[in-house]
N, C-alpha and C positions, 0 to 999 in steps of 0.2 A: 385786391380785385380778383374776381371771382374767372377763373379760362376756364375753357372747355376745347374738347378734340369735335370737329366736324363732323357729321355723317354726309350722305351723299345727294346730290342735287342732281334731280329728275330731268331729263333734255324734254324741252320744250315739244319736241317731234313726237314724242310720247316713246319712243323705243329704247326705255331703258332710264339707266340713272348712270351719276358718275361720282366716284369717292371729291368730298369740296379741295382737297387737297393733293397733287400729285408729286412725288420725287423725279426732279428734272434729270437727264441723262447727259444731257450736252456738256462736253469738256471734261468728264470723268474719268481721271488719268487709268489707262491700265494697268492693273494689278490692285489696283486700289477700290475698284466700280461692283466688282462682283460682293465684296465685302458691302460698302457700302449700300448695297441693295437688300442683302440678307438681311443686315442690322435695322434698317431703315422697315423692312415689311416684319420682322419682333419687334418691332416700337408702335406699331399698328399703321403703317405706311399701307394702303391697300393699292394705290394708283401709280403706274411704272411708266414714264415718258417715255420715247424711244425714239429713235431713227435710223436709217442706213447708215446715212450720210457720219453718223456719230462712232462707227467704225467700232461697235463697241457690244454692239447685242448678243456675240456667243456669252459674252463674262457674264453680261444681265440677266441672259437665260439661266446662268450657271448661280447668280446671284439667289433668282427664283427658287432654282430647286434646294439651293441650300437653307434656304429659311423655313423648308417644313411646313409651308402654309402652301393650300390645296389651289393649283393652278384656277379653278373655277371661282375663286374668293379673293383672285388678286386682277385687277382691270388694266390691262395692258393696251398701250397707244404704240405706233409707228408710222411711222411717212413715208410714202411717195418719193424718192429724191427725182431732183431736176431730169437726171439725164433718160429715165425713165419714161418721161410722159408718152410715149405712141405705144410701151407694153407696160401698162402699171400692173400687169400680174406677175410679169418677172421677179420686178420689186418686192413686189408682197412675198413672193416664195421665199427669197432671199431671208428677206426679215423672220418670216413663219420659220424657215430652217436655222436660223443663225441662233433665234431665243428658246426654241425647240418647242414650240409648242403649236398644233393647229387652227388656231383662230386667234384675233384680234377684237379684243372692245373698241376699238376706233383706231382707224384709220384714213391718217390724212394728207391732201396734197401739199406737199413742204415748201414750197414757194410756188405763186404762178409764170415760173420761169421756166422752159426749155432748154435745156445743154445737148448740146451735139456731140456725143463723144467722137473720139478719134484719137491718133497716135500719143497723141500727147496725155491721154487718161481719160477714162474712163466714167470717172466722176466729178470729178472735174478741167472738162478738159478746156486748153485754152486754144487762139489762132496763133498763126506765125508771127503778130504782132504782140501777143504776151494777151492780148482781150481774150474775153470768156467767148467761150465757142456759142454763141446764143442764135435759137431760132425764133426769130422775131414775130415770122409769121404764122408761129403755131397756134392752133383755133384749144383752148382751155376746153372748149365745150366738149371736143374730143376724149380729153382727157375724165373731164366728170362723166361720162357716158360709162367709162371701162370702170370706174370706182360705183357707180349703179349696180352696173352687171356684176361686180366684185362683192358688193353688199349683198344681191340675190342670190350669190350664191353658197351664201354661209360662211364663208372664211372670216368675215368680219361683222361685226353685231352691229358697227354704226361708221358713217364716214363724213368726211366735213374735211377744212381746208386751215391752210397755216399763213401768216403771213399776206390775209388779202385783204385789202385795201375797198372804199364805197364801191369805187367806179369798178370794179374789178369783179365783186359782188354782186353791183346791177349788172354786169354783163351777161354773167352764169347763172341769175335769176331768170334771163330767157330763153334757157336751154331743161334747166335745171327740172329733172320728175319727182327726187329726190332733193329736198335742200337740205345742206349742209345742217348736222347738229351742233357741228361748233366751229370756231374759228379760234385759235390760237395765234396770238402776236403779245410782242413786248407792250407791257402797261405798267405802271406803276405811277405814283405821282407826279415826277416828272414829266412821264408821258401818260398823261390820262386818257388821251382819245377819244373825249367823249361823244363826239358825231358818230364815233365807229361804234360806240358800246350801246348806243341808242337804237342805231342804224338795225344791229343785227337782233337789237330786245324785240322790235317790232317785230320782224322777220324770226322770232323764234329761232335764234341762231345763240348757243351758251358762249359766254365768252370765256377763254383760258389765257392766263398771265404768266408767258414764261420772263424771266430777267425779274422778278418781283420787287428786288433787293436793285435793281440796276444792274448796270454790267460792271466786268473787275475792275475794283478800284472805285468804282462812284461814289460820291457823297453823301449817297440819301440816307444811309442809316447813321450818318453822324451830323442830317440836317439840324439845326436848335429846335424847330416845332415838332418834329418826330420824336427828337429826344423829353424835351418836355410832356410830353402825352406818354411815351414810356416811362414816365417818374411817376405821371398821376396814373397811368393802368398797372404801378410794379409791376412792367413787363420789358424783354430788351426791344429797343427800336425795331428789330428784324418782325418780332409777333405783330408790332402796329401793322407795318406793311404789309406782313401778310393776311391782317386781319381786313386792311381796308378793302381786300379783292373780296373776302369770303363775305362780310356784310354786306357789298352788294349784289353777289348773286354770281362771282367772278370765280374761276377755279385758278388759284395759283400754282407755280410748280417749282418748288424750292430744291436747290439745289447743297448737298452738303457731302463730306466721309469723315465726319466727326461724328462718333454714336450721339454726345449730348447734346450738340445743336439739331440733329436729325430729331431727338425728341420733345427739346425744348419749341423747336418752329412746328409742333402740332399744336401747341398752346392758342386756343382764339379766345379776342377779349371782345365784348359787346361793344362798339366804339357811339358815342352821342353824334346826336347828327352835327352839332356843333363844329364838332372834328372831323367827321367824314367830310364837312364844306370847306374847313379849312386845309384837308389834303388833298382836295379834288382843287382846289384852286393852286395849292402849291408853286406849280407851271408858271403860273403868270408871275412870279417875284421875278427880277431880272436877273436875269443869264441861269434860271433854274431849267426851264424848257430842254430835254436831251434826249434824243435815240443812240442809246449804246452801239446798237448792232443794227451797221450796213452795210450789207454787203455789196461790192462794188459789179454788181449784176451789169451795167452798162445804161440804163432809162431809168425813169421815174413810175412807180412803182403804186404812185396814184395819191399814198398818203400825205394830207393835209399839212405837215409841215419839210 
């Protein structure tokens, strides 16, 4: 069976494009991340996920400059953290100084959640009762407002949101001058999402797939149907999965600090729609339905299951 490496897929908004495939940064042990970034962008990795919150960006930076490939040719993301929302430029500087570089291909708000910090951290700080320090009544619309003004002013090339949910979407739809070029949340076939993936096709909003493979330890790359379709594409379960986001239009972000699986999960196979139906249904076998990663934020968050 015939793979191929991705090129990049156009945002809808028209400003710009994005590599179909990004290397995820979240959980990338230190000492170990800066390597894996270098090797991952000599494998032809172009796209760098990132965050504050992932405590991790001077190495990634450090990652960047070690791999000899020209800052203007590699498309770096970073986020917003929670505790940030009333100065999201702070954040930005943060991130901008930690990776060492002055500008952002996209940058986005990491949850629509507000944290108070206070004594107890920073970043995550919590109350006297061990709860997240959350401010319930914070207006999001605020926050898209300063990521507008953050966009005009050159530091970042494009901005969009992480982790949001319909109802949360319609909301900032009627604030919004700028919408969102993309929205990043967990999908994979487990969790397909597809009210959400429709929701945001309409709206011209690209969808990004972090967890692609599930979170640690999941089953899905050792499902029987995922496995069977990597017998008929000779390819490993992990290429299915990642191939299911990039067929439809999905930008995954694979996470690895193995050189040959960093190069092996650039492999994309043409999937029949046959199979694309039979992964998008997936969900619905019993007890397959699962979000890896919740965070115990304190409410509901809006998402359909």
């Amino acid at each position: 069976m015939t793979t191929s490496q991705p090129g990049n897929v156009t945002f809808q908004s028209g400003n710009g494009s994005i590599p179909a495939i990004g290397l995820g940064t979240w959980l990338a042990p230190p000492g170990e991340v800066r390597d894996a970034v270098s090797t991952a962008i000599r494998e032809g990795y172009r796209h760098i996920d990132c965050a504050l919150i992932y405590k991790n960006e001077a190495e990634v930076g450090e990652g960047i400059r070690q791999s000899g490939i020209a800052r203007e040719e590699i498309f770096i993301t970073s986020k917003l953290w929670n505790s940030f929302h009333p100065n999201a430029t702070e954040s930005l500087e943060r991130s901008l100084a930690d990776l060492g570089t002055d500008y952002l291909d996209l940058y986005l708000i990491h949850w629509p959640v507000r944290l108070i910090p206070n004594e107890s951290s920073q970043l995550l700080p919590v109350n006297p009762d061990g709860t997240r320090a959350i401010d319930r009544d914070w207006d999001m619309g605020k926050t898209w407002a300063q990521m507008e003004d953050i966009l005009a002013s050159g530091k970042v090339k494009a901005i969009g949101v992480c982790n949001w949910s319909i109802p949360y979407l319609e909301e900032l739809k009627k604030v919004w001058r700028v919408k969102p070029s993309v929205n990043q949340v967990e999908l994979h076939p487990y969790l397909p999402q597809h009210e959400l993936r429709a929701w945001c096709r309409k709206e011209g909003i690209l969808m990004e797939a972090y967890s692609p493979l599930g979170g640690s330890g999941a089953p899905i790359t050792t499902d029987s149907e995922i496995a069977t379709m990597a017998k008929k594409y000779d390819v490993a379960p992990a290429n299915i999965l990642i191939s299911y986001h990039v067929n439809q239009g999905v930008v995954p972000l694979v996470k690895s600090t193995s050189p040959s699986r960093l190069k092996s999960n650039l492999k994309i196979v043409k999937l029949d729609s046959d199979d694309l139906k039979i992964l998008n249904e997936l969900d619905k076998q019993p007890g397959k339905h699962k979000r890896y990663n919740t965070p115990l934020w304190g409410w509901d968050l809006g998402f359909d299951d």
